[in-house]
N, C-alpha and C positions, 0 to 999 in steps of 0.2 A: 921490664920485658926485654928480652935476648932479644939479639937480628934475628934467629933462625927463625923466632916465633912471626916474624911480620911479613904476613904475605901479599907480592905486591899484585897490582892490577895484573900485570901483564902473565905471573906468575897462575892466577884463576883464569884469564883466558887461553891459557893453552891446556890447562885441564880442562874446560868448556869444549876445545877443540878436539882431545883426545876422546872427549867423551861421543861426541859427534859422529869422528872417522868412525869408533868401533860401532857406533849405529847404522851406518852406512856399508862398512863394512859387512854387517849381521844381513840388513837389506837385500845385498849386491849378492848375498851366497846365498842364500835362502831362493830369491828370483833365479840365478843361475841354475840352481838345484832340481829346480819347477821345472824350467826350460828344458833342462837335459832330462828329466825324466820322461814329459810330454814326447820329444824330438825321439827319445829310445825308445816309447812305447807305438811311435807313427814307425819308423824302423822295424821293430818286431812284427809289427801287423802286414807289413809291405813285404820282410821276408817270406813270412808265413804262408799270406794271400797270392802272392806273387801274380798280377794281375797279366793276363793273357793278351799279345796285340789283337788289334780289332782283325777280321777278314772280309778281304774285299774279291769281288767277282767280277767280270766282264758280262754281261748279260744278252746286251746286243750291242752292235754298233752298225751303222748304214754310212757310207761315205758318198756322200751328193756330189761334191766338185772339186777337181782336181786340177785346175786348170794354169797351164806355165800363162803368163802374159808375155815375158820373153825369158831370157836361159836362167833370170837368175830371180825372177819373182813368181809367186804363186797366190792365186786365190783360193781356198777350200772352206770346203761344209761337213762337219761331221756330225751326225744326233749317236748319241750313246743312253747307255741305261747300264748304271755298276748297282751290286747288291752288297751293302755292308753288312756285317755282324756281330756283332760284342758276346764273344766265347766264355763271358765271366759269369761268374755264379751269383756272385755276391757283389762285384762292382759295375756301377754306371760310368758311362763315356760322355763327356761334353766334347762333341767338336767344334772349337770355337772358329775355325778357318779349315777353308778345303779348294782349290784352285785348283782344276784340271783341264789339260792337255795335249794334244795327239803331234807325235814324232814319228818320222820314217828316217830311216839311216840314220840315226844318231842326230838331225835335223828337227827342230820346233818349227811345225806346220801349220801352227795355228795361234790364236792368241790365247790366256790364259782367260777362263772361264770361274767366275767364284760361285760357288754353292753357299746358301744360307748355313747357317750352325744352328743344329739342331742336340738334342741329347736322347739318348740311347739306353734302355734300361737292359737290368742283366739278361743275355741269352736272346737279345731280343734285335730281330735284321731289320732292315731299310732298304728301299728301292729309290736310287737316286738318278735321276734325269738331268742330262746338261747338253745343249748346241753348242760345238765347237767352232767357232766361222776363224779365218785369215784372208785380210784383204792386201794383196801384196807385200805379204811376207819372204825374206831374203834367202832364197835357199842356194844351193852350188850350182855350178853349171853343170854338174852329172845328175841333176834329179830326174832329167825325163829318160837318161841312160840307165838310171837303177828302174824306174818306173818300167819301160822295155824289158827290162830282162825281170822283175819278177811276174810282165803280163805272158814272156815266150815261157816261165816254169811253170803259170799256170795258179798263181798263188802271187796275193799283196798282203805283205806282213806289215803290221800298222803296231806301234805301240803307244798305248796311252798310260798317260802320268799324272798323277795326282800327288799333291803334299800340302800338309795342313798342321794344325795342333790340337790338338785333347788336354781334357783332363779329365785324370777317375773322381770316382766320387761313390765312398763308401758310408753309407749311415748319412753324418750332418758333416763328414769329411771330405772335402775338396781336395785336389791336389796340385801342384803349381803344372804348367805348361809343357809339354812336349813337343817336340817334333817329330813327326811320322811321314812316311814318303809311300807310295803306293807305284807300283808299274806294274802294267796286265800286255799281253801281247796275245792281238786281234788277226788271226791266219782266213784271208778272206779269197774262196774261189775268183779266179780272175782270167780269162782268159784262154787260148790266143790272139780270138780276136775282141776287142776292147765290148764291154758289155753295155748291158741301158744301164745306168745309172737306175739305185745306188747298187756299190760293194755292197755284202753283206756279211757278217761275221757267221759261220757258218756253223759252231757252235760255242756256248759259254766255255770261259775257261777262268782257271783261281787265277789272282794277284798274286804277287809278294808286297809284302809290306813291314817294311823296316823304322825301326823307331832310333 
């Protein structure tokens, strides 16, 4: 018997080995192949569907108290009422988080409010209620100066903010998380001479809401 004929151990396990990779190999592209099809066909369906942001409303708002403690702190109360709506035909909304509220001048007057998460089916709106309170909250020393000048125009521009996450959810398909932001601005008779309590939003008005 030749050398060539004699095959050694180590000689069988690297064709054991060979045999192996291309198994894994086969595996690894085949799974790949799965994946990218699945992933193109969620892509396809997304282009296609192309899901519409939700729309949100100012419905009312009442501002109970406003009050400086001294130049640079403030106590406030605001009750609201927004109306959401899912413009989609075919897909549902989970909102998993929603935390809203109320700024004047570019100023956070109040502390953040969280809203339950709820889900939304297609085409279908929501009336959501949230109190706004701020217990000595840090605002500038022009607050009671801007507060004067828009009770001598006659008008207190209030903006409320809300931002939270979603997900669509089409058929048994969910979708990973988003971020959406909401801002609505509340034009409330005021003035010139200071009213009873509350402000009142004097009529609804749309949001923007950006994703």
């Amino acid at each position: 018997m030749s050398r060539e004929d004699v095959k050694s151990p180590k000689h069988c396990a690297n064709k054991q080995q060979l045999k192996l990779d291309k198994r894994y190999k086969k595996l690894f592209l085949a799974a790949s192949a799965t994946l990218s099809t699945i992933s193109l066909l969620i892509l396809l369906l997304w282009l296609i569907l192309r899901p519409s942001k939700p729309e949100f409303a100012l419905r009312q708002a009442d501002v109970y108290q406003l009050n400086l403690i001294d130049l640079h702190l403030l106590n406030s109360s605001i009750q609201l009422t927004l109306s959401s709506k899912n413009p989609n035909q075919k897909m549902g909304i989970f909102y998993d988080q929603l935390q809203v509220y109320a700024a004047y001048k570019g100023q956070q007057i109040t502390m953040g409010t969280s809203l339950p998460g709820f889900y939304q089916g297609q085409e279908e709106s929501n009336l959501l209620t949230a109190f706004l309170a701020g217990s000595s909250v840090p605002v500038a020393p022009s607050f009671g100066y801007e507060v004067g000048r828009d009770q001598s125009a006659g008008r207190f521009v209030l903006k409320i903010k809300a931002m939270g996450r979603l997900r669509w959810k089409l058929g048994s398909w969910v979708s990973g998380r988003y971020r959406f932001n909401v801002d609505c601005v509340a034009v409330m008779p005021f003035g010139p001479t200071l009213p009873t309590a509350p402000l009142t939003l004097s009529q609804p008005t749309r949001c923007s809401t950006t994703l």
